[in-house]
C-alpha positions as CSV (number, residue, x, y, z in Angstrom):
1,X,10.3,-10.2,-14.0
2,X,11.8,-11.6,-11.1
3,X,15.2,-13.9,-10.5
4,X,18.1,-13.1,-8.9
5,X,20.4,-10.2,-9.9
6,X,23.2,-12.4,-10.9
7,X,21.1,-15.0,-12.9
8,X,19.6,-11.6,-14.4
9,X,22.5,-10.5,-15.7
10,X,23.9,-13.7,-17.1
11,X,20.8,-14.0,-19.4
12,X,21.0,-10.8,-20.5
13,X,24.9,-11.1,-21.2
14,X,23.8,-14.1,-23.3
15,X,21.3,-11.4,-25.2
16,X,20.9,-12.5,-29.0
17,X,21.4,-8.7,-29.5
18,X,24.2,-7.6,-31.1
19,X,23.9,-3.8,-31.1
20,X,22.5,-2.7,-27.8
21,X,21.7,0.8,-26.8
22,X,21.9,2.1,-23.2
23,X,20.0,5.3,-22.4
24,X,18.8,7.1,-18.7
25,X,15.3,8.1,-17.6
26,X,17.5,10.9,-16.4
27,X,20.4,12.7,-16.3
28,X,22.9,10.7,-13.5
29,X,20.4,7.9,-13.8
30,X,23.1,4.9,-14.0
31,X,23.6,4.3,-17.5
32,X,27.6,4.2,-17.2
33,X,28.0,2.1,-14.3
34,X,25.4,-0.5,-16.2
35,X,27.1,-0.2,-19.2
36,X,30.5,-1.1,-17.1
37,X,28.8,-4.0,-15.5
38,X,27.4,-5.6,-19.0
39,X,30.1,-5.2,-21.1
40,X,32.7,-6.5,-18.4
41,X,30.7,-10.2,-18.6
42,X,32.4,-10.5,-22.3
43,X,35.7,-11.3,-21.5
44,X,36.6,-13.1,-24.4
45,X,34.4,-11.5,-27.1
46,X,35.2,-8.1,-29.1
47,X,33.1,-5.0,-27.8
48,X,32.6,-1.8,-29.4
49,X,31.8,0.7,-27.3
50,X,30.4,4.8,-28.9
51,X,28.4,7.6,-27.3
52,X,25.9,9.7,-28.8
53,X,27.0,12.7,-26.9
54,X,30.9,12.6,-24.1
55,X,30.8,10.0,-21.7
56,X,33.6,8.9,-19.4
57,X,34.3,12.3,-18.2
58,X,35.3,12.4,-14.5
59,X,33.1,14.6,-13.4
60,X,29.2,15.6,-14.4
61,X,29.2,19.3,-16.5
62,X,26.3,20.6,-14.6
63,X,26.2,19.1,-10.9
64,X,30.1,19.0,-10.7
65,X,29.9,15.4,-8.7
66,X,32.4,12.4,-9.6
67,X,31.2,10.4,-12.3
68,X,32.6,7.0,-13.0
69,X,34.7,6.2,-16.4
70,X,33.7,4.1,-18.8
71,X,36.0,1.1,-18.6
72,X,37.0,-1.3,-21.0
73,X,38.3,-4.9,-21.3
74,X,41.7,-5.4,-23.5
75,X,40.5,-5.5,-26.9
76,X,37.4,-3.1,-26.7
77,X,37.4,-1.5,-29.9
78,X,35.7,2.3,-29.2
79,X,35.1,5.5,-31.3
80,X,35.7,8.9,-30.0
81,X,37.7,11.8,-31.4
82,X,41.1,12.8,-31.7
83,X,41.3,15.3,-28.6
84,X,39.1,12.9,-26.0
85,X,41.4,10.0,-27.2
86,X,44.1,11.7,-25.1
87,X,41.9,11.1,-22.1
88,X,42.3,7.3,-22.3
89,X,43.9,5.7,-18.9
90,X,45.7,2.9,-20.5
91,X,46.9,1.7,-24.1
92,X,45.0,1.9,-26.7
93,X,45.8,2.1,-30.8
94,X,44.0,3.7,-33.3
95,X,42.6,1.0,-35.6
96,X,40.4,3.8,-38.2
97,X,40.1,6.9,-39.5
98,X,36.3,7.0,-39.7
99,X,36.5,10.4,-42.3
100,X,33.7,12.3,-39.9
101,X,35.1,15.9,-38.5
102,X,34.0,16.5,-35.0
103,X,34.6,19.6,-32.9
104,X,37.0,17.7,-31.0
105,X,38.9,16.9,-34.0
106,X,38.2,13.7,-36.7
107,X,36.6,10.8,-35.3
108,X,38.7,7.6,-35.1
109,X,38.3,4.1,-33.7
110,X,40.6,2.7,-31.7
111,X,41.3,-0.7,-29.9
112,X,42.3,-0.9,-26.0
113,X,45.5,-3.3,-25.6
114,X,44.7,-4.1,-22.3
115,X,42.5,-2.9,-19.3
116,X,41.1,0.8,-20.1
117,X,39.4,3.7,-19.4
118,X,38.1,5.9,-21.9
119,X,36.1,8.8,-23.3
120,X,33.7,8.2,-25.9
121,X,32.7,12.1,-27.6
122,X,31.7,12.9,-31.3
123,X,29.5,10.8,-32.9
124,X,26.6,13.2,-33.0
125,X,24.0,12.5,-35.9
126,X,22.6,8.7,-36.9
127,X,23.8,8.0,-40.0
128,X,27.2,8.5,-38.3
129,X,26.0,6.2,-35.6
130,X,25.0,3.3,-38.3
131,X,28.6,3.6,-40.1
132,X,30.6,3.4,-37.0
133,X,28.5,0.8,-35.8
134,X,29.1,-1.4,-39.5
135,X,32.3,-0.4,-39.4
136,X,33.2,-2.0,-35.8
137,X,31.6,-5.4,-37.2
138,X,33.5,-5.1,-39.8
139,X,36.5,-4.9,-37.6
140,X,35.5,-7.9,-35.6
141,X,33.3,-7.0,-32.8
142,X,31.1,-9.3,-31.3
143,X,28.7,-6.9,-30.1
144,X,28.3,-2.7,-30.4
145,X,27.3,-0.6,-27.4
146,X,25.5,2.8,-27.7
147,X,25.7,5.0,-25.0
148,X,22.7,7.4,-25.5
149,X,22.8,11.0,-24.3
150,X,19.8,11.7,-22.2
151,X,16.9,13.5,-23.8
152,X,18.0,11.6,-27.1
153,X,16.8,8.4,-27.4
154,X,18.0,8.3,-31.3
155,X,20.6,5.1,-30.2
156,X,17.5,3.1,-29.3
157,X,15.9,3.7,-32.7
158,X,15.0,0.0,-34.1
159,X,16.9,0.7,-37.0
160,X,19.7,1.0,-35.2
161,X,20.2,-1.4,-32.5
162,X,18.7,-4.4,-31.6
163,X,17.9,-3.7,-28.1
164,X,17.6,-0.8,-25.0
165,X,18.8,-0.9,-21.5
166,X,17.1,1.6,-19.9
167,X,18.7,3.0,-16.3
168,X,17.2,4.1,-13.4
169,X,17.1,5.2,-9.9
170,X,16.9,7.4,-6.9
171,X,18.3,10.6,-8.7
172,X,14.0,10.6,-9.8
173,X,12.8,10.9,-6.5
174,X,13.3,10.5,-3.2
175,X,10.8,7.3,-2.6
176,X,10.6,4.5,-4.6
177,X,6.9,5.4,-5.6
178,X,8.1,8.7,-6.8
179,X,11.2,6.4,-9.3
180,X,8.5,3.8,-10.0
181,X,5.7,6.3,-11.4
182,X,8.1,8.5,-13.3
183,X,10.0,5.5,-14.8
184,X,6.2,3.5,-15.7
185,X,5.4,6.7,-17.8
186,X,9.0,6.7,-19.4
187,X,8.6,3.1,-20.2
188,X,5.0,3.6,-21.6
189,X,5.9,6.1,-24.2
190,X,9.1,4.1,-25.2
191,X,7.3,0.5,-25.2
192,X,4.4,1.9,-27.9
193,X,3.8,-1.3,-29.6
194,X,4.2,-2.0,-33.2
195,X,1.1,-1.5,-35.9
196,X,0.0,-4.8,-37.8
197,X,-2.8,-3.0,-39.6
198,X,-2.2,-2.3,-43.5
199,X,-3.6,1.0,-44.0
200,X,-1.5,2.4,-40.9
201,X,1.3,0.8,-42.4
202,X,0.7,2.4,-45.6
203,X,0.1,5.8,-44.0
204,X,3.2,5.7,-42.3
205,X,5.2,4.1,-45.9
206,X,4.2,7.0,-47.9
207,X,4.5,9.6,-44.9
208,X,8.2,8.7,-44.5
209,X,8.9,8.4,-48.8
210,X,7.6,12.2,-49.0
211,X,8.7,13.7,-45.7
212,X,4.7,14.7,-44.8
213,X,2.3,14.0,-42.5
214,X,-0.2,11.6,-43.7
215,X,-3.8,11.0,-43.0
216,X,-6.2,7.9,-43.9
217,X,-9.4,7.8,-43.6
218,X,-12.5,5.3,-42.6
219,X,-13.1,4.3,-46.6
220,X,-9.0,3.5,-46.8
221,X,-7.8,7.1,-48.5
222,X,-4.5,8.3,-48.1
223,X,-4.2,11.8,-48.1
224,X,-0.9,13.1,-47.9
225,X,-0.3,16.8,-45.8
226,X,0.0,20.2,-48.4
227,X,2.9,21.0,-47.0
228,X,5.8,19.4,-44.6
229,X,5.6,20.3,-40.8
230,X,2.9,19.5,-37.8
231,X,0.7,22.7,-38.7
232,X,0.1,20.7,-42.1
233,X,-0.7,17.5,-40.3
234,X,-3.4,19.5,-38.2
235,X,-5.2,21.5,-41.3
236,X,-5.5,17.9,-42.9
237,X,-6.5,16.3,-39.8
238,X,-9.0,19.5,-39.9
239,X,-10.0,19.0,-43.2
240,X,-11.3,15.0,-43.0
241,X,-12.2,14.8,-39.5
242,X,-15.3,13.1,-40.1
243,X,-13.8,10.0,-41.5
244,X,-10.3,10.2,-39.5
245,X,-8.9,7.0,-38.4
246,X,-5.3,7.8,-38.6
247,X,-2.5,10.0,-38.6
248,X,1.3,9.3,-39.5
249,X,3.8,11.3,-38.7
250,X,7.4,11.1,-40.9
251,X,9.5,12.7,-38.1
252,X,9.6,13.8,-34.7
253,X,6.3,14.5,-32.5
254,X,7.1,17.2,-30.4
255,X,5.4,18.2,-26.9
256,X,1.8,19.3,-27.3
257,X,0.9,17.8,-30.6
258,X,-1.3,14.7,-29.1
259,X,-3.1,17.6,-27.2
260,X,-3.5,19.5,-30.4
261,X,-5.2,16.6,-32.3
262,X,-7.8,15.9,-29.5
263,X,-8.7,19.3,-29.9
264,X,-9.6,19.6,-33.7
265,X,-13.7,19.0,-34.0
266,X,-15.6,16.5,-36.2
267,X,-13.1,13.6,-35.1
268,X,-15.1,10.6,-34.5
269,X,-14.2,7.8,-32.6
270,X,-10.7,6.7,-31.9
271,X,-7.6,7.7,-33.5
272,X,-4.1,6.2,-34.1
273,X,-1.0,8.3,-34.3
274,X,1.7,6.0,-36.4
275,X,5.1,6.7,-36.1
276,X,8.3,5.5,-37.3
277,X,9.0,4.4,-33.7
278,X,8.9,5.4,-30.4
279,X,12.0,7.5,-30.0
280,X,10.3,9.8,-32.4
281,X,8.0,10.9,-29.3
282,X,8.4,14.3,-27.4
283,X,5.5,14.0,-25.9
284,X,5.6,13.9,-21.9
285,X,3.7,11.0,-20.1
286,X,0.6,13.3,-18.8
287,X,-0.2,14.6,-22.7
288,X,0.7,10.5,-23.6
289,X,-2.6,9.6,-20.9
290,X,-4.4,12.2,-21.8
291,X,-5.0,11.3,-25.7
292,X,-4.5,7.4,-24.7
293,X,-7.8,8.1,-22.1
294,X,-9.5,9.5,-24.8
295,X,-9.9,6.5,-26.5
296,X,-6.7,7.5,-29.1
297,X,-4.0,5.4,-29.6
298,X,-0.1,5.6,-30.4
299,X,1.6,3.4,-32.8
300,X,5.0,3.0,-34.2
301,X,6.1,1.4,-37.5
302,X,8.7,-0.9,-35.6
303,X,8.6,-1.0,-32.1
304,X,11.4,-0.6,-29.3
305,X,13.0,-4.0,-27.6
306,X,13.4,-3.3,-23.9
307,X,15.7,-5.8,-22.7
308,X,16.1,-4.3,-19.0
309,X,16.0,-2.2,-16.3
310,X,19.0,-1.2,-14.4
311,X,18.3,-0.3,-10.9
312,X,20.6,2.6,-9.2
313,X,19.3,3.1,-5.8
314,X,21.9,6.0,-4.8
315,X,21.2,9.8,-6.0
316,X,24.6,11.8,-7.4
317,X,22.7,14.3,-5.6
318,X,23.4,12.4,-1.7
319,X,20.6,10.4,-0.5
320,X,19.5,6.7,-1.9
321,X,17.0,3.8,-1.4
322,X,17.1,0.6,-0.4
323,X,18.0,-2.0,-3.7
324,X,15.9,-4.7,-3.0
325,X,12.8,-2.4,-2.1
326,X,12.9,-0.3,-5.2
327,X,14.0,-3.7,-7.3
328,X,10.6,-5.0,-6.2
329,X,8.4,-2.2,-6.8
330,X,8.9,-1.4,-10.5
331,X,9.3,-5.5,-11.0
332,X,6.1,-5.4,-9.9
333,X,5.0,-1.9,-12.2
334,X,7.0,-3.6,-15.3
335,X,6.7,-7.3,-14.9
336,X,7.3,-8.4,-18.0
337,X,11.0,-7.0,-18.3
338,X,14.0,-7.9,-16.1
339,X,14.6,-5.3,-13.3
340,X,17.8,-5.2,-11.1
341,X,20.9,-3.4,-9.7
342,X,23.6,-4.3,-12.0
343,X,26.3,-3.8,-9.3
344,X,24.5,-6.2,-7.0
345,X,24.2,-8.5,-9.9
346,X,27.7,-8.3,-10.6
347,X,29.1,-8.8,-6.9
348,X,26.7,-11.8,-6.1
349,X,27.3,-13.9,-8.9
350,X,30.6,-15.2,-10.5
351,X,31.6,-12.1,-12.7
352,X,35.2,-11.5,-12.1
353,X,35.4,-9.9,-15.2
354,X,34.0,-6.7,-14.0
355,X,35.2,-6.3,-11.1
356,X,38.3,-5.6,-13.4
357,X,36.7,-3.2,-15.4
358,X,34.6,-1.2,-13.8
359,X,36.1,1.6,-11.7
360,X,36.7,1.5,-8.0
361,X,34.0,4.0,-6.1
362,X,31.3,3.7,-8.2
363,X,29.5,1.8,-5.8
364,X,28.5,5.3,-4.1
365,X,28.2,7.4,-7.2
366,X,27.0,6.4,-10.9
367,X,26.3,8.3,-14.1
């Protein structure tokens, strides 16, 4: 989808969405910097900000680089733990005891009382991720941010927010063709669309009620796995591959299973894998081709709203790419989702707001 960056991010600051994850292709990928950008269009409106994982650190654990902080307007209400609270640059109050121990210490929420920076750490598993996300509406915000650790794309789950900003950039390669295929195979795997047909849907219902993997066949039987796990799924899969039409999984797919399902003789014709939802998928993007371009196909219960994609043409790692050029190329891989540089967005159109909030430097390095 092309516009310009600024007209870009005004729509999407307008987003109906009021719980919005933000996740990476990558590691470095740009995630904070976007998240910076976004949230500092809201002036005036409460924003809850939590990470699923530590963000806001000053510096990345692995490659040692700079990293920017997460910054927040006056009023941001966040949720972090006791020991990275101390890490705050500017006022801030605790507003809750949110009752969830943390290995940094109990997790709280607390309210910025004027411009911030702060570390987000300890909420870890999803049902802690839906109570602090109830609890900050509760509170008052206007809209709840989820920072999502890489490799765990649990915040973009449809059950718990509304919508995903996925970031990208030169830290995948050194040419934009090398960002723009790895990106079009994350995007493919995270974009499976949602079933509308009633025995998948079934299969999927009663594979999630009993925690096992769930086949149905051609004459519309549901035949639920002896046991839970993904050896099960393949012995039944085994068992009625002549009349095979689906599979559904109750949890997560992990790397290799598509591969192992091709493999089982008798299966005739094509075959859907139904899942809960995309972020259930382990699978990498060559195994997802490989069972799509044998006629099979993936499915999710629910499927995943990608409002955008943030463009970060600089690497952590030194090196970068022109904006514009790698703006236009995955536009024209992914044209039916907004794709731009956030920071361009921000300085070309009238956002004062952020320039307020987010950090000074991070023009030349983002995280």
């Amino acid at each position: 989808m092309t516009s310009s960056p600024s007209i870009l991010l005004e729509h999407l600051s307008g987003t109906d969405a009021r719980t919005i994850a933000v996740a990476g292709c990558s590691k470095n990928a740009g995630k904070t910097t976007a998240m910076n950008v976004l949230t500092g269009t809201w002036a005036g409106s409460v924003t809850g900000l939590m990470s699923i994982g530590i963000d806001g650190e000053d510096s990345d654990f692995w490659l040692g680089v700079p990293k920017p902080r997460i910054s927040a307007l006056p009023g941001t209400l966040f949720a972090t733990a006791r020991r990275a609270l101390e890490a705050a640059v500017g006022d801030c109050s605790i507003v809750l005891d949110a009752g969830i121990s943390t290995p940094l210490g109990e997790l709280v929420i607390a309210r910025t009382t004027g411009p911030a920076q702060v570390l987000l750490a300890g909420v870890r598993h999803k049902r802690d991720v839906a109570m602090v996300r109830d609890a900050m509406f509760r509170i008052g915000a206007a809209r709840v941010v989820i920072d999502g650790a890489y490799q765990r794309l649990m915040s973009a789950d449809p059950a718990i927010s509304d919508g995903l900003i996925l970031a990208t950039g030169a830290i995948l390669g050194p040419r934009p063709a090398d960002v723009v295929e790895r990106t079009v195979s994350f995007v493919e795997r995270i974009r499976v669309p949602a079933t509308q047909d009633a025995l998948f849907l079934s299969a999927i219902e009663l594979a999630c009620s009993t925690g096992r993997a769930v086949a149905a066949t051609a004459d519309g039987r549901l035949v639920p796995a002896a046991d839970e796990g993904c050896d099960a799924a393949v012995r039944t899969c085994a068992e009625f591959a002549d009349t095979l039409v689906a599979l559904a999984m109750p949890g997560a797919v992990p790397r290799g299973f598509a591969d192992l399902l091709t493999s089982i003789t008798g299966i005739h014709g094509s075959l859907a894998l139904v899942v809960r939802d995309a972020t259930r998928l382990f699978i990498q993007g060559p195994e997802f081709r490989r069972f799509h371009g044998r006629g099979h196909r993936i499915f999710g219960e629910k499927s995943v709203n990608l409002l955008a994609i943030a463009v970060n043409p600089i690497a952590v790692t030194g090196g970068g790419m022109s904006s514009a050029e790698l703006t236009a190329a995955l536009s024209e891989a992914i044209p039916d989702v907004p794709v731009f540089d956030f920071l361009k967005a921000a300085s070309d159109g009238d956002h004062g707001s952020t320039n307020d909030t987010v950090p000074q430097g991070t023009r030349t390095f983002r995280s």
